[in-house]
C-alpha positions in Angstrom: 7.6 19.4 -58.1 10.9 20.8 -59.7 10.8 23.8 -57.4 9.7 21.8 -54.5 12.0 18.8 -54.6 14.8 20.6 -52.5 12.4 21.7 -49.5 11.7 20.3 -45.8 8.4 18.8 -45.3 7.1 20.2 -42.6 3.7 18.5 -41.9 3.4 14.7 -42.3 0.6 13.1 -44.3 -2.7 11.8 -42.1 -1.8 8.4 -41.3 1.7 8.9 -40.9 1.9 8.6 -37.2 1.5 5.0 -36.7 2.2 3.3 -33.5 5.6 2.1 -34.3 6.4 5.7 -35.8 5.3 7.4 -32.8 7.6 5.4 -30.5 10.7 5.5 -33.1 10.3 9.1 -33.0 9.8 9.5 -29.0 13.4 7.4 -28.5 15.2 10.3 -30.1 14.1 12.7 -27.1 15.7 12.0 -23.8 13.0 14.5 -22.1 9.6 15.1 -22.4 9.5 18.6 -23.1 12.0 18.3 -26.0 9.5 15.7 -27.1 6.8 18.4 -26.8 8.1 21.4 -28.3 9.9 19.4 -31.1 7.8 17.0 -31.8 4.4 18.2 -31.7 3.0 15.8 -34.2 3.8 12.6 -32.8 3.0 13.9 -29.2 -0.4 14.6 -30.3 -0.9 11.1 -32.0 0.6 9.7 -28.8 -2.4 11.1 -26.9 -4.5 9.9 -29.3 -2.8 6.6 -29.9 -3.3 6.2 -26.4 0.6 5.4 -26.1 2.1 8.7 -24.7 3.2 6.7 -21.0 4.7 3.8 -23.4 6.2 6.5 -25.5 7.6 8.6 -22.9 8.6 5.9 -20.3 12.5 6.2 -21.3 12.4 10.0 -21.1 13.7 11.9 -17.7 10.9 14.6 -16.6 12.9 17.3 -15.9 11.2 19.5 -12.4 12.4 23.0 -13.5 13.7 25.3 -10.6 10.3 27.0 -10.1 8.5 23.8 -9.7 11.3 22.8 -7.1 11.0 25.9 -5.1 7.2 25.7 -4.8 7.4 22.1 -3.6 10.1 23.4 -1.1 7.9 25.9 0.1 4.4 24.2 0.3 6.5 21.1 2.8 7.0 24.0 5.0 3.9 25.0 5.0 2.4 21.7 5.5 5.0 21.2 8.3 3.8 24.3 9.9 0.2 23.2 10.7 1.2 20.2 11.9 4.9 18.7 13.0 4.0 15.8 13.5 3.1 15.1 9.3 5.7 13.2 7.9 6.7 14.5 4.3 8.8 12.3 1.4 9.7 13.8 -1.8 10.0 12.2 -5.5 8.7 8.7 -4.2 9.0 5.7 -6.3 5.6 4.4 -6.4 6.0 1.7 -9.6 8.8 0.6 -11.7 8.3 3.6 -14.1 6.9 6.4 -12.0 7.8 8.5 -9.2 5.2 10.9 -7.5 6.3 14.7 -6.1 5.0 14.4 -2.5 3.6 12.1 -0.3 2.1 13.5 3.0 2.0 10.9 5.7 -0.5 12.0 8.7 0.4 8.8 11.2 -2.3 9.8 13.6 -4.8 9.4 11.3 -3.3 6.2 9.4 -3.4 8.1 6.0 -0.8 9.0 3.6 -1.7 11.9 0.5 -0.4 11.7 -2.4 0.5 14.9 -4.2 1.5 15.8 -7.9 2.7 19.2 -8.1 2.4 21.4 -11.5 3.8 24.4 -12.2 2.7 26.8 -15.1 2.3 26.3 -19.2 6.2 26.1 -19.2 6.5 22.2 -18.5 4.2 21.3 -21.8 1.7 19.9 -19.9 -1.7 19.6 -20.9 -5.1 18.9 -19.3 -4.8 15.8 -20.9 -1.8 14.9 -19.8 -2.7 16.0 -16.1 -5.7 14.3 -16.0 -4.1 10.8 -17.3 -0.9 10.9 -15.1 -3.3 11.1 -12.2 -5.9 8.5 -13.4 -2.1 6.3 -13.1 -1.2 7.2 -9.7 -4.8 6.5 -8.1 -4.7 3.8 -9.9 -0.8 2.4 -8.6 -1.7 3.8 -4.9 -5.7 2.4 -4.6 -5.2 -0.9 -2.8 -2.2 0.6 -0.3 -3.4 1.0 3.1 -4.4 4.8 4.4 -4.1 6.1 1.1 -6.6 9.0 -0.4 -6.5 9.8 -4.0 -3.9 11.9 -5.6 -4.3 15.3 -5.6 -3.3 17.9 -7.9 -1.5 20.7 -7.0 -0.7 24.1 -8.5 0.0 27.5 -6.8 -2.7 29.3 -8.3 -5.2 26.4 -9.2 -4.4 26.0 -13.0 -4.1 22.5 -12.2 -6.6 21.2 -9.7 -6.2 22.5 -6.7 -4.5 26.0 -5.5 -1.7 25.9 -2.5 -4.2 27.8 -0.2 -7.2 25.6 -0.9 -4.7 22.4 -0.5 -3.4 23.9 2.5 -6.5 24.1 3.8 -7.2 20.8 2.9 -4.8 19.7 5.4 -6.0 22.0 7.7 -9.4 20.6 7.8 -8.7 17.3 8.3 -6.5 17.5 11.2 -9.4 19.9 12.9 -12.5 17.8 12.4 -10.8 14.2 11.6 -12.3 14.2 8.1 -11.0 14.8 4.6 -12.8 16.7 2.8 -12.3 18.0 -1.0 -13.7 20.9 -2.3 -14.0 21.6 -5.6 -10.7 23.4 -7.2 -10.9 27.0 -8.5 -10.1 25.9 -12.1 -13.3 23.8 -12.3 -15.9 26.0 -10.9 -18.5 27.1 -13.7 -18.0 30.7 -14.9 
């Protein structure tokens, strides 16, 4: 204990992260990926507290430059195979939560909503990506002409790829039906 007594704990005890702990911490972080990286332990008993949106509703989620470009760049896209879609960006769909796209189609009276991730670098987990879109299907299921959230990633690491989204689109205003094929990331090895 003598030679001890001066260091940094740097695990905490099981049982440390309690409720009220894990949201005492979280209001020290005004982002979630300082939260993340800084944090790890009460993040973790967050998730498994079941408290990580209560946690994290006073934190800003920062869209890093790379994120931004690829929403950018799948609008135009979109807008290519059809003018007529109507596009609007960071949309306030609740008090607390704002969604990265949503894809109005007016001829077909439905509006898509879109999530975008971008990489590992945002400290997103599965998790995290799963329950975040369990939310907005949630918020959006009783609006008129709305589909389910989709997931969108350029390569597919989170639900669908830009090409098999695109094609998505592409699909629906050829045969009047949306379909929704199974993303890359979940087809069986």
């Amino acid at each position: 204990n003598k030679v001890c007594k001066n260091m940094t704990e740097l695990t905490k005890p099981n049982g440390y992260w309690t409720k009220e702990r894990v949201l005492e911490e979280a209001r020290k972080f005004k982002n979630y990926s300082d939260f993340h990286k800084k944090s790890r332990g009460a993040d973790g008993a967050a998730q498994r507290l079941g408290i990580l949106n209560k946690a994290c509703s006073h934190m800003i989620f920062q869209v890093n430059l790379r994120e931004k470009k690829f929403i950018d760049s799948l609008c135009r896209k979109i807008k290519k195979i059809d003018l007529n879609i109507k596009i609007e960006k960071e949309v306030k769909i609740a008090k607390d939560s704002r969604i990265d796209l949503i894809i109005h189609l007016p001829e077909f009276e439905l509006s898509i909503p879109v999530e975008v991730k971008h990489g590992d670098s945002t400290g997103w987990t599965e998790s995290h990506v799963k329950e975040q879109k369990s939310r907005y299907d949630k918020i959006l299921r009783n609006r008129k002409g709305f589909t389910r959230t989709y997931v969108v990633s350029p390569k597919g690491k989170w639900g669908h790829s830009e090409k098999e989204f695109l094609d998505i689109i592409k699909h629906l205003i050829k045969h009047e039906e949306l379909y929704n094929p199974v993303p890359l990331n979940q087809l069986a090895a």
